[in-house]
N, CA, C and O of each residue as an XYZ file, in Angstrom:
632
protein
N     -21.445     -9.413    -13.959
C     -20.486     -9.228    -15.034
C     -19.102     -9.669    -14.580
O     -18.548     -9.278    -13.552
N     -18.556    -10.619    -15.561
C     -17.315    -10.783    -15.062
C     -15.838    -10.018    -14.764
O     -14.840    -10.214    -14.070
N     -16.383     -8.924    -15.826
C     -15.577     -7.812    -16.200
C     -15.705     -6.398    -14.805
O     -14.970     -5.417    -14.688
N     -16.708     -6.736    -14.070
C     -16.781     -5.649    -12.923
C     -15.885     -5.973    -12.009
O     -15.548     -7.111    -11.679
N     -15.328     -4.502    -11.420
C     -14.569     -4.051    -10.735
C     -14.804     -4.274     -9.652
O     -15.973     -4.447     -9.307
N     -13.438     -4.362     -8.480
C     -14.080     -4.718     -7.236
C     -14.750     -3.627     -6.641
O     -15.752     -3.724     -5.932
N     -13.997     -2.284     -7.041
C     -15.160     -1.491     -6.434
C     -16.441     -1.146     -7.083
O     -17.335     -0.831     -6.299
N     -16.707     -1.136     -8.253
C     -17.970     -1.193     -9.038
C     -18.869     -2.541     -8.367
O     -20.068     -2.607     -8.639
N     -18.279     -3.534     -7.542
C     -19.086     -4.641     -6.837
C     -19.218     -4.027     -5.302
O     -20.161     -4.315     -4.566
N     -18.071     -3.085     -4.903
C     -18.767     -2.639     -3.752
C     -19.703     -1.919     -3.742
O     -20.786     -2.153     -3.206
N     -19.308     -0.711     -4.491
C     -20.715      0.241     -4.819
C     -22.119     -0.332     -5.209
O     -23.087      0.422     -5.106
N     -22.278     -1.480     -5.603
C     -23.501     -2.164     -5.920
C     -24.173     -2.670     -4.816
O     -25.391     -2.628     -4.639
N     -23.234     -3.207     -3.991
C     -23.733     -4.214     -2.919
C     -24.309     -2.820     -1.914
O     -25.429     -2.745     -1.409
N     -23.277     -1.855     -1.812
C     -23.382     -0.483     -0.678
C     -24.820     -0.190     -0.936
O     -25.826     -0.529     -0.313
N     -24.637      0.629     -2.170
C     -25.862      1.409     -2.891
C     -27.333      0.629     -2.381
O     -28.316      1.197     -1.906
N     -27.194     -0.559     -2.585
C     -28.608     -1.260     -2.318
C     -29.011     -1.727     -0.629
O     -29.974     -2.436     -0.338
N     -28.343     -1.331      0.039
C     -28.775     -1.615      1.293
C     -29.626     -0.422      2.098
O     -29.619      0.754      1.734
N     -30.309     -0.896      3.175
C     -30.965     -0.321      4.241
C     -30.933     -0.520      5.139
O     -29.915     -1.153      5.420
N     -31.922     -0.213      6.406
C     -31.906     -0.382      7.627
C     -33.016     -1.308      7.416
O     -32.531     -2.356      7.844
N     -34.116     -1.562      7.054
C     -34.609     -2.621      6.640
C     -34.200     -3.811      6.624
O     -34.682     -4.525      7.503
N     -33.290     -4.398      5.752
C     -32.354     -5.132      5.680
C     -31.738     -5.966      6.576
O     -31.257     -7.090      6.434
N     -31.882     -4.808      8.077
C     -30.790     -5.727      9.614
C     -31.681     -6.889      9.811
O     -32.790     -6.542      9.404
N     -31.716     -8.043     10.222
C     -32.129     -8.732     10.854
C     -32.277     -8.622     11.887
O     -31.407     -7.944     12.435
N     -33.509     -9.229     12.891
C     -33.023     -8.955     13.839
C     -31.588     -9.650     14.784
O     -31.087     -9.023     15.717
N     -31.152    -10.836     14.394
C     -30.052    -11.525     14.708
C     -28.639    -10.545     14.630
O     -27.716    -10.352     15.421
N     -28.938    -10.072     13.366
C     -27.517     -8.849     12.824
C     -27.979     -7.799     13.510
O     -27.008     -7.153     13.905
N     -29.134     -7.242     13.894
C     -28.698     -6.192     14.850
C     -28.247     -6.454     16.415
O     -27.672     -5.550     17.021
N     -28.512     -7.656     17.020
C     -28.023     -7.796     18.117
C     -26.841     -7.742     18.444
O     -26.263     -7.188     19.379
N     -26.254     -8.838     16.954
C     -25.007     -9.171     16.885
C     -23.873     -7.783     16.890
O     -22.667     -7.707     17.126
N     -24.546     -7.134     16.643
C     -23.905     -5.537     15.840
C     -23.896     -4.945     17.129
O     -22.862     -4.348     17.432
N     -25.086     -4.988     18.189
C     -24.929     -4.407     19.123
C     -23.830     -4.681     20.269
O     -23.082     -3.865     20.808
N     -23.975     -6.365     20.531
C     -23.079     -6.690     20.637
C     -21.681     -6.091     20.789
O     -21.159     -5.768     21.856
N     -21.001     -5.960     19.215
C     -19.845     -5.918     18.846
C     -19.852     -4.049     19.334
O     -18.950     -3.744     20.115
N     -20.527     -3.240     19.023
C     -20.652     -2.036     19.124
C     -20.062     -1.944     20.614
O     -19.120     -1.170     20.782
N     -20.573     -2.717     21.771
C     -20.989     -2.634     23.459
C     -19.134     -3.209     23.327
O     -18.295     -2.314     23.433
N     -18.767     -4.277     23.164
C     -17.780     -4.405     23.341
C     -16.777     -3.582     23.065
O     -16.144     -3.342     24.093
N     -16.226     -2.884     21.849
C     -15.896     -2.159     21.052
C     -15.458     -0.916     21.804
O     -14.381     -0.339     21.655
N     -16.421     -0.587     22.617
C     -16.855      0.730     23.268
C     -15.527      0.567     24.800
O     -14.675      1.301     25.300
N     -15.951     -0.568     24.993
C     -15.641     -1.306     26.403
C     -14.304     -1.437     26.433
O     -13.790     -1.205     27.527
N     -13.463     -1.798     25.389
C     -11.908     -2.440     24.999
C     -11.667     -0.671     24.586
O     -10.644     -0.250     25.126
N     -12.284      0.218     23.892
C     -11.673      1.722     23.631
C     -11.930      1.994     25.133
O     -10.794      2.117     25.591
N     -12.589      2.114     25.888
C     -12.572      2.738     27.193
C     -11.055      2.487     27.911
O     -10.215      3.230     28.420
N     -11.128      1.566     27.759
C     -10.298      0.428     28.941
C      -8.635      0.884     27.993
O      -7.504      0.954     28.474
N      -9.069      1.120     26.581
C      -7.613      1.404     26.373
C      -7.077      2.866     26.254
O      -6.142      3.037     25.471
N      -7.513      3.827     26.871
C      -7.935      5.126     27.266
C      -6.734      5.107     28.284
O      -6.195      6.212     28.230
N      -6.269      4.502     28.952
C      -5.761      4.565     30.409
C      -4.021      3.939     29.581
O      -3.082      3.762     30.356
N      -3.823      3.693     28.163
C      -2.453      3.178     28.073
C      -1.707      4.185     27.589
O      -2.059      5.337     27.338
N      -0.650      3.676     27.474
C       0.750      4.862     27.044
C       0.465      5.376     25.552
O       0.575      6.500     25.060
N       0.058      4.149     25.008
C       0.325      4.975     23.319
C      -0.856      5.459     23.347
O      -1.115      6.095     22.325
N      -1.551      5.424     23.985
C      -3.247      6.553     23.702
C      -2.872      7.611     23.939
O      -3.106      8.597     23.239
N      -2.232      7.602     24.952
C      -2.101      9.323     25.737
C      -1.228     10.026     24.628
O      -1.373     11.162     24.176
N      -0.072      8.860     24.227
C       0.852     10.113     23.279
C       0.672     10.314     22.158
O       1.521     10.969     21.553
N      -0.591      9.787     21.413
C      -0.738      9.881     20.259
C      -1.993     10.689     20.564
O      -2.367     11.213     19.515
N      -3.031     11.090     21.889
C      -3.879     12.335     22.032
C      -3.400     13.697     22.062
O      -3.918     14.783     21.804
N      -1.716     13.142     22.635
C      -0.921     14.371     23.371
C      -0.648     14.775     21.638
O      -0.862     15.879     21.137
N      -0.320     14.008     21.192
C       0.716     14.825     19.672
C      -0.526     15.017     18.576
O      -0.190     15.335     17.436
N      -1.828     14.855     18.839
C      -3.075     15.213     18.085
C      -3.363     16.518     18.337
O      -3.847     17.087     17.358
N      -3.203     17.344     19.531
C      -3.961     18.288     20.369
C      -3.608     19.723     19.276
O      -4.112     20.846     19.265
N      -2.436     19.045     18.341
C      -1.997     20.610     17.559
C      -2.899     20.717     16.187
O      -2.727     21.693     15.457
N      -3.864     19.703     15.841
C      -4.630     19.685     15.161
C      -5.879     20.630     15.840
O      -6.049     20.708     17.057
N      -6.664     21.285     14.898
C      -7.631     22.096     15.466
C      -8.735     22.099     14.164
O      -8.495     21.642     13.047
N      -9.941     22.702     14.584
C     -10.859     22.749     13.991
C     -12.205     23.437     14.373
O     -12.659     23.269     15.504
N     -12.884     24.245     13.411
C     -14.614     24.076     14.196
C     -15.168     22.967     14.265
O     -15.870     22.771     15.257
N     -15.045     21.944     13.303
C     -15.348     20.989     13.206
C     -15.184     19.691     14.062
O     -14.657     18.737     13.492
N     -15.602     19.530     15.463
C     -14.670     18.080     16.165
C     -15.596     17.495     16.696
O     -16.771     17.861     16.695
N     -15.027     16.285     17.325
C     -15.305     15.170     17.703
C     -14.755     14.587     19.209
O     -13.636     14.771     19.687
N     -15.671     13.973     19.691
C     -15.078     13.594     21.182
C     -13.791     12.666     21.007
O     -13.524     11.886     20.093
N     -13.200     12.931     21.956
C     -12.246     11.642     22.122
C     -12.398     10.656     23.527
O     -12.055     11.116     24.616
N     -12.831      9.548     23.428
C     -13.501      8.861     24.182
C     -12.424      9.050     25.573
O     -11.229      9.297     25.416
N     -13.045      8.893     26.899
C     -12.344      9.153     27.963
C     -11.444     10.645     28.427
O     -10.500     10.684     29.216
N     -11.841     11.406     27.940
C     -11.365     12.605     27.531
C     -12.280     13.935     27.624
O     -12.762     14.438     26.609
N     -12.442     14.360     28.660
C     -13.392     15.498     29.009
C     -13.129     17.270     28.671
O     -13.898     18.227     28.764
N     -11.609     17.161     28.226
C     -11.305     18.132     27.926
C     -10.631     19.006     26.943
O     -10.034     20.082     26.987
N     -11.023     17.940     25.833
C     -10.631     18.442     24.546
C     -11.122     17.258     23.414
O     -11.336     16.073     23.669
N     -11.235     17.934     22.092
C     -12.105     17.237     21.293
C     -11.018     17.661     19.622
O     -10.415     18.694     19.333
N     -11.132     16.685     19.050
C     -10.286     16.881     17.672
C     -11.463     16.666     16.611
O     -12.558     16.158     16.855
N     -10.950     17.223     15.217
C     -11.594     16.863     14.300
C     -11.706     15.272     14.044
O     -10.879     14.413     14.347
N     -13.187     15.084     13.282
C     -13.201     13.770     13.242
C     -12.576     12.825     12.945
O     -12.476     11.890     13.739
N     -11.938     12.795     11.639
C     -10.801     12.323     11.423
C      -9.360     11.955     12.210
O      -9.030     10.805     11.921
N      -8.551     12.508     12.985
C      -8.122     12.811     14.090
C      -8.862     12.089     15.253
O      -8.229     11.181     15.791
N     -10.258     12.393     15.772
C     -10.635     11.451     16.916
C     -10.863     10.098     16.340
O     -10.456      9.206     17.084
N     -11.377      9.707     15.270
C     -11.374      8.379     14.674
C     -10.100      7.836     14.970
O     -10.145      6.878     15.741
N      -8.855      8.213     14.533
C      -7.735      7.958     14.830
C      -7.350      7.502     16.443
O      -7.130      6.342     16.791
N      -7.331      8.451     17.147
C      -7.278      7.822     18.270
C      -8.310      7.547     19.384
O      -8.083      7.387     20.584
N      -9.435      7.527     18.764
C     -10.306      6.276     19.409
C      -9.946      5.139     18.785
O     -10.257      4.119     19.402
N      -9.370      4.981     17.724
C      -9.518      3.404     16.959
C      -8.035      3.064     17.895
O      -7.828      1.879     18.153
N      -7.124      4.007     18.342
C      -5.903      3.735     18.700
C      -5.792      3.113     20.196
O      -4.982      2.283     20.609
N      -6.940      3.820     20.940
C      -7.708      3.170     21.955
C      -8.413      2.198     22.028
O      -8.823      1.861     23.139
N      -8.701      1.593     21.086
C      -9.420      0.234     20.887
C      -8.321     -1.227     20.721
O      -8.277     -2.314     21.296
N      -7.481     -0.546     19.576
C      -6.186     -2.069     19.095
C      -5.364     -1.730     20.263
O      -5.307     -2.715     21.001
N      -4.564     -0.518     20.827
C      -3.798     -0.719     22.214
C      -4.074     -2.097     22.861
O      -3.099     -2.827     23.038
N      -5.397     -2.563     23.261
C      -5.426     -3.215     24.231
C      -5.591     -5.013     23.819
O      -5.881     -5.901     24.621
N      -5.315     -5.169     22.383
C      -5.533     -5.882     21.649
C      -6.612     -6.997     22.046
O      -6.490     -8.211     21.888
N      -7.756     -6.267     22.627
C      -8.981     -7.385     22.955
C     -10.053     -7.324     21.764
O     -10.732     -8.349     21.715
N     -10.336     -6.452     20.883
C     -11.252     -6.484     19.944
C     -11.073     -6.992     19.616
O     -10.002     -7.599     19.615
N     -12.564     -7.249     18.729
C     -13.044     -8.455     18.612
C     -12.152     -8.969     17.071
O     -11.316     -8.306     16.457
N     -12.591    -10.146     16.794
C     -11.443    -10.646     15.272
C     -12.176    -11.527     14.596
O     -13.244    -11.900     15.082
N     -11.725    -12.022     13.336
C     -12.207    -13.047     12.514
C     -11.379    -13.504     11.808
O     -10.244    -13.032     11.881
N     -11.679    -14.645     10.826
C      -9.980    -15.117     10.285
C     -10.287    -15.065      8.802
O     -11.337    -15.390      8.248
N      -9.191    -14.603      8.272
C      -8.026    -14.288      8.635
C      -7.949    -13.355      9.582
O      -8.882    -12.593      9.835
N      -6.710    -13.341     10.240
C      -6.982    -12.114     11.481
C      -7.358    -10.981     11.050
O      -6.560    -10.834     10.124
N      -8.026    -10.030     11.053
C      -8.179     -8.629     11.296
C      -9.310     -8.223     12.657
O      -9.801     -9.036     13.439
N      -9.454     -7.209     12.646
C      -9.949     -6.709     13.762
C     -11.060     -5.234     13.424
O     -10.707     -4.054     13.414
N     -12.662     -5.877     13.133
C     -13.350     -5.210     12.271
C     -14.075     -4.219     13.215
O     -14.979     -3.495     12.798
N     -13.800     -4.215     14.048
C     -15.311     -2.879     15.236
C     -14.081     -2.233     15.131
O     -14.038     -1.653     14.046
N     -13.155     -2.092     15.720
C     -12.446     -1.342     16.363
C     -11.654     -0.301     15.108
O     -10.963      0.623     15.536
N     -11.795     -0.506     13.408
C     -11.437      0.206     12.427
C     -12.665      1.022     11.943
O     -12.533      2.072     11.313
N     -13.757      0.534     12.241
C     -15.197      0.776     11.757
C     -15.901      2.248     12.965
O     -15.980      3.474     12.878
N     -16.252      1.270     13.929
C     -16.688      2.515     14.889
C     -16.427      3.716     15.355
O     -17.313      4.556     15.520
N     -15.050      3.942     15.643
C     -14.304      5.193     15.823
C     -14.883      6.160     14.903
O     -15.424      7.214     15.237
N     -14.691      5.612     13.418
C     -15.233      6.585     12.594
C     -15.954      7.053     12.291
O     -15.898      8.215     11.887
N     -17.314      6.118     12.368
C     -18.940      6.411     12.411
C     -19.060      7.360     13.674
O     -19.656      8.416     13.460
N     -18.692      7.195     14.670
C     -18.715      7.851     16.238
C     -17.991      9.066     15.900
O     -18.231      9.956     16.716
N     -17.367      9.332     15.185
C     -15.931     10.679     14.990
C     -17.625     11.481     13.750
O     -18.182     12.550     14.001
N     -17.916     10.747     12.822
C     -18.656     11.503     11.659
C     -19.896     11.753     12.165
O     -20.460     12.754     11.724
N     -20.515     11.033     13.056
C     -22.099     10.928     13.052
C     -21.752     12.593     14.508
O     -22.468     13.592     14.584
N     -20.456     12.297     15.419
C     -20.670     13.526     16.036
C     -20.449     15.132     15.284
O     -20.672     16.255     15.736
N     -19.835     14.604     13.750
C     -19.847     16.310     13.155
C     -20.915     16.369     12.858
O     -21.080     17.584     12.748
N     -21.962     15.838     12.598
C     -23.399     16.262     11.607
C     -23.667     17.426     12.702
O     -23.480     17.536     13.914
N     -24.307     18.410     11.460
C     -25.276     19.612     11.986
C     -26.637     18.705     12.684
O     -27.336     17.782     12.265
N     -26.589     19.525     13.999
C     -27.929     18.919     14.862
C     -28.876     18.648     14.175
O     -29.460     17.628     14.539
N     -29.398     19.291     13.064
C     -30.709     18.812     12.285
C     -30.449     17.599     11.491
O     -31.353     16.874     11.076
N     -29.306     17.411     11.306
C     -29.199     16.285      9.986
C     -28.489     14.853     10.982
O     -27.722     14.024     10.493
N     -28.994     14.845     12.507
C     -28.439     13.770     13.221
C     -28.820     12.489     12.849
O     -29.935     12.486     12.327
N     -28.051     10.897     12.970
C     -28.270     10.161     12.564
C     -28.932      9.030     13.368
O     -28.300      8.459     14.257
N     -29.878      8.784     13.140
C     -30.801      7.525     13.923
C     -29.880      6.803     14.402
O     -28.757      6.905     13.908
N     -30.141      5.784     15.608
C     -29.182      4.551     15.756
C     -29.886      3.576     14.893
O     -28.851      3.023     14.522
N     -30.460      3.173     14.512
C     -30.795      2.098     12.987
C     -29.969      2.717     12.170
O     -29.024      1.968     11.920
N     -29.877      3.783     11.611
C     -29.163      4.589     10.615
C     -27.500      3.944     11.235
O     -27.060      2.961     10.640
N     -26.767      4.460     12.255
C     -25.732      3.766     12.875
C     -25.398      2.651     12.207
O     -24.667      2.486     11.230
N     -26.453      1.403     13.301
C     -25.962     -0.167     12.771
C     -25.984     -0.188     11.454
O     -25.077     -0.859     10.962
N     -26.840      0.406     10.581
C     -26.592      0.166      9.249
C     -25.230      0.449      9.023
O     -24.348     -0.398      9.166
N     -25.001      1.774      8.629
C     -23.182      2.359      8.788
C     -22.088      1.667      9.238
O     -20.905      1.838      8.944
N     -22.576      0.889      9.961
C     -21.771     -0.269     10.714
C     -21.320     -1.473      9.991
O     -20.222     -1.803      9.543
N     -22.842     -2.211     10.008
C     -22.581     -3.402      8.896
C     -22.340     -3.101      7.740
O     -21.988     -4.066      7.062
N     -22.395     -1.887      7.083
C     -21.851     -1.349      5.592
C     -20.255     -1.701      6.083
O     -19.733     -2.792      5.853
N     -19.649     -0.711      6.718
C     -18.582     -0.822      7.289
C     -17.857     -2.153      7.705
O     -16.655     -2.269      7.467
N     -18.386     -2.913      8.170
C     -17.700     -4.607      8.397
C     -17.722     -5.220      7.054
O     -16.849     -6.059      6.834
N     -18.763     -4.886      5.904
C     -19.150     -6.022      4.960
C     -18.044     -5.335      4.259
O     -17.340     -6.148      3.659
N     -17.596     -3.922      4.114
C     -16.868     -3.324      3.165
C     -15.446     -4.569      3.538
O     -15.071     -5.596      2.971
N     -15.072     -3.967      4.518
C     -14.009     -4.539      5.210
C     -13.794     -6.110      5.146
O     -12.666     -6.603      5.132
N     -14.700     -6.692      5.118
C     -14.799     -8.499      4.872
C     -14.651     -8.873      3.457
O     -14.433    -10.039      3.127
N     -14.804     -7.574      2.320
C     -14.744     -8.089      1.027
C     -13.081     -7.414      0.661
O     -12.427     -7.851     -0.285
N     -12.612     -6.401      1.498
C     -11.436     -6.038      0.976
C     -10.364     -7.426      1.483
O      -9.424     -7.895      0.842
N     -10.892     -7.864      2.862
C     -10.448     -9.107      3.176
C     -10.217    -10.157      2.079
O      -9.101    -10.570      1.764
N     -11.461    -10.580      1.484
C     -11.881    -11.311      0.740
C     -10.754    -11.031     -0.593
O     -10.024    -11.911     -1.050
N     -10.788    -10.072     -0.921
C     -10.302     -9.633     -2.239
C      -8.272     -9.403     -1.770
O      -7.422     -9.343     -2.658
N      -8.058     -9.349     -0.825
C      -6.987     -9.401     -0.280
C      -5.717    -10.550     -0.610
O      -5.573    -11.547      0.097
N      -4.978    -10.295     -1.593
C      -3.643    -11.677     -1.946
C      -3.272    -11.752     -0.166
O      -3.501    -12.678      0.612
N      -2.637    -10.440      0.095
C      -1.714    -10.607      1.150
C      -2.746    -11.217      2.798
O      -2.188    -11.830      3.708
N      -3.747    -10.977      2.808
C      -4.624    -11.479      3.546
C      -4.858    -12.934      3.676
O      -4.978    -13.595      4.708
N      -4.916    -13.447      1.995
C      -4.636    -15.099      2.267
C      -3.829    -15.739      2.594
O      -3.919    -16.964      2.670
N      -2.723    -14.998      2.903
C      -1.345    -15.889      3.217
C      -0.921    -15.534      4.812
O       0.074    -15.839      5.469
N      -1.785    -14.972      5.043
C      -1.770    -14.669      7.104
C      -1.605    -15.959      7.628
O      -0.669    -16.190      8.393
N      -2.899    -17.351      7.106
C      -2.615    -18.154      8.316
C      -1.510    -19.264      8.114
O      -1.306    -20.293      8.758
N      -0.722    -18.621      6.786
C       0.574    -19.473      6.445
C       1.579    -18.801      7.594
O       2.429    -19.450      8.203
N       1.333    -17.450      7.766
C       2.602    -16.855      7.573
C       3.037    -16.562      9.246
O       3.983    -15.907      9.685
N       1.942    -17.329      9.989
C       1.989    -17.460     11.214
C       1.645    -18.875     12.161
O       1.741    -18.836     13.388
């Protein structure tokens, strides 16, 4: 329909996917990006703006939390560790990219990793379940790209 919404086109495209669906090429690729992802948040664990944006998180509290990667001794709600795991990932500006520039693991994973650690132990999520969540997560992100004015004018505007 020409008349559908961009999010009435996301919800369509979302709604109909599975784990079925991965290829095996897209799950490597996913793994891939996941392994790296992991590797560039580790590594950016050790910089200044990680520490002070863990340090000025710590007044957030919850039953509800989540690890914060490199960090053995305290845990924030998910939301909050999404935050600065993802903050640990762009610090070190090695994640991974596509063009127009953005930088799609390192907005994506934190959060799946922050949500999949609140689930109640019974309702835990497969890693197929994961990569799916994942590539939902990049494709979302590649169409807001897509659908983006200010996004098309990046490789003018640099």
């Amino acid at each position: 329909f020409p008349s559908q919404t961009v999010t009435g086109n996301f919800a369509k495209v979302i709604h109909g996917l599975n784990a079925n669906q991965l290829t095996d090429q897209v799950i490597q690729r996913s793994k891939r990006m996941i392994l790296d992802t992991l590797g560039v948040g580790l590594l950016g664990t050790s910089t200044d703006i990680f520490h002070k944006v863990a340090q000025y998180s710590k007044i957030y509290s919850s039953d509800l939390s989540s690890t914060i990667w490199g960090c053995l001794d305290f845990r924030l709600p998910p939301l909050y560790a999404a935050f600065v795991n993802g903050v640990a990932v762009h610090s070190m500006d090695f994640d991974d990219t596509w063009h127009p520039a953005t930088h799609p693991s390192g907005a994506v994973l934190p959060a799946l990793i922050a949500l999949s650690e609140a689930f109640p132990q019974k309702k835990k999520i497969s890693g197929l379940d994961l990569l799916l969540a994942f590539n939902v997560g990049i494709e979302v992100q590649g169409r807001l790209l897509h659908f983006s004015r200010e996004a098309r004018n990046i490789p003018r505007r640099y």
